[in-house]
N, C-alpha and C positions, 0 to 999 in steps of 0.2 A: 504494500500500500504506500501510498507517495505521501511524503510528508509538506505541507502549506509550510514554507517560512517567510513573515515577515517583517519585511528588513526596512524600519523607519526611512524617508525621505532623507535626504542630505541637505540642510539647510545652506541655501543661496550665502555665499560670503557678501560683505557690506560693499556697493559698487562704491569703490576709490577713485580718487583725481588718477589716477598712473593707471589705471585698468585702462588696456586697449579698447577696449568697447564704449569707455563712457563718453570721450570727448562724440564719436559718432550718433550716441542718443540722444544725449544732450542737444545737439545741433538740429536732430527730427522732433524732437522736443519742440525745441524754440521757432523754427522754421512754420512748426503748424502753428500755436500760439500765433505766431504773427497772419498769415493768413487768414485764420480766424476771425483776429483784431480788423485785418484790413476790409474781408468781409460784412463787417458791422456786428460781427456779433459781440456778445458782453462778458468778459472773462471774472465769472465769481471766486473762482478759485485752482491756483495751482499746483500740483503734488509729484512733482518728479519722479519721486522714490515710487509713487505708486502705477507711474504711469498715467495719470490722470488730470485733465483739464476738466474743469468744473465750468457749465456755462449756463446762462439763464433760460427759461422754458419759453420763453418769450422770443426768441431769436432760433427756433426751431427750424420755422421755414428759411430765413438764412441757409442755415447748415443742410438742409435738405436740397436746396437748389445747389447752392456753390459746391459739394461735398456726395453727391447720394451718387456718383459712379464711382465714389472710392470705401463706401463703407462696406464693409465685411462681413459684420457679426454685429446682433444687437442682442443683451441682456434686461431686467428689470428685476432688480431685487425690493422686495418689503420689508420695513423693520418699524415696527411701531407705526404714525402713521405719515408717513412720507417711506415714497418707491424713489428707488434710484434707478435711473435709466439708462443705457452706455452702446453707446454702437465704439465699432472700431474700428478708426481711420488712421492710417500709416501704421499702425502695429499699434497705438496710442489711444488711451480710452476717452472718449468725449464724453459726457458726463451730464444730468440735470435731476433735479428733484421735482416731485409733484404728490400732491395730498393724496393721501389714502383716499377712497369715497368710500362711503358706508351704506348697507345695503339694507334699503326697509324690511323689515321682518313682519 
C-alpha cells in the first residue's frame, strides 16, 4: 500500500533590492500604475509585496474599455460585508471593493 507524505510548502524568501527579479517587477508594477493613472482611473491603494493595485469601483468602465483584451482571470472574495474583486492584468492584480447586499428572507 502506498504511503501519502506530506511535505509542507516552502515559504517564498523576502523579495530583496539584489534579487534579479525585482528591479523587472517593480518596473511592470509601476508601468501599469501609470497607465492606469493616465487612463483616468483612481488609485486607492498600492501593495507591491502583494501584487496588488487597489482602484475605485467607480472607474470600472475605464479599466474595462482601456484594459478588457489584456485581462486574464477574475476572482471575488467575501469577508464580512465588502467583496473584493480582482481581475489580472500583466500578471498584477487590479483590485476594488463593493458592499455585501443582503438578501430579503
Amino acid at each position: 500500500m502506498a504511503h501519502l507524505s506530506l511535505v509542507p510548502a516552502q515559504p517564498k524568501p523576502p523579495l530583496s533590492l539584489m534579487a534579479p527579479d525585482f528591479q523587472p517587477l517593480l518596473s511592470k508594477f509601476n508601468d501599469l500604475t501609470r497607465e492606469l493613472r493616465t487612463a483616468g482611473a483612481a488609485i486607492k491603494a498600492l501593495n507591491f509585496l502583494d501584487n496588488r493595485i487597489v482602484v475605485s469601483d467607480a472607474d470600472l468602465d475605464i479599466i474595462a474599455r482601456r484594459f478588457a483584451h489584456e485581462i486574464r482571470s477574475q476572482s471575488s472574495k467575501t469577508q464580512e460585508h465588502l467583496t473584493r474583486h480582482s481581475v489580472l492584468i500583466r500578471g498584477i492584480y487590479v483590485s476594488w471593493h463593493s458592499l455585501v447586499k443582503e438578501q430579503n428572507q
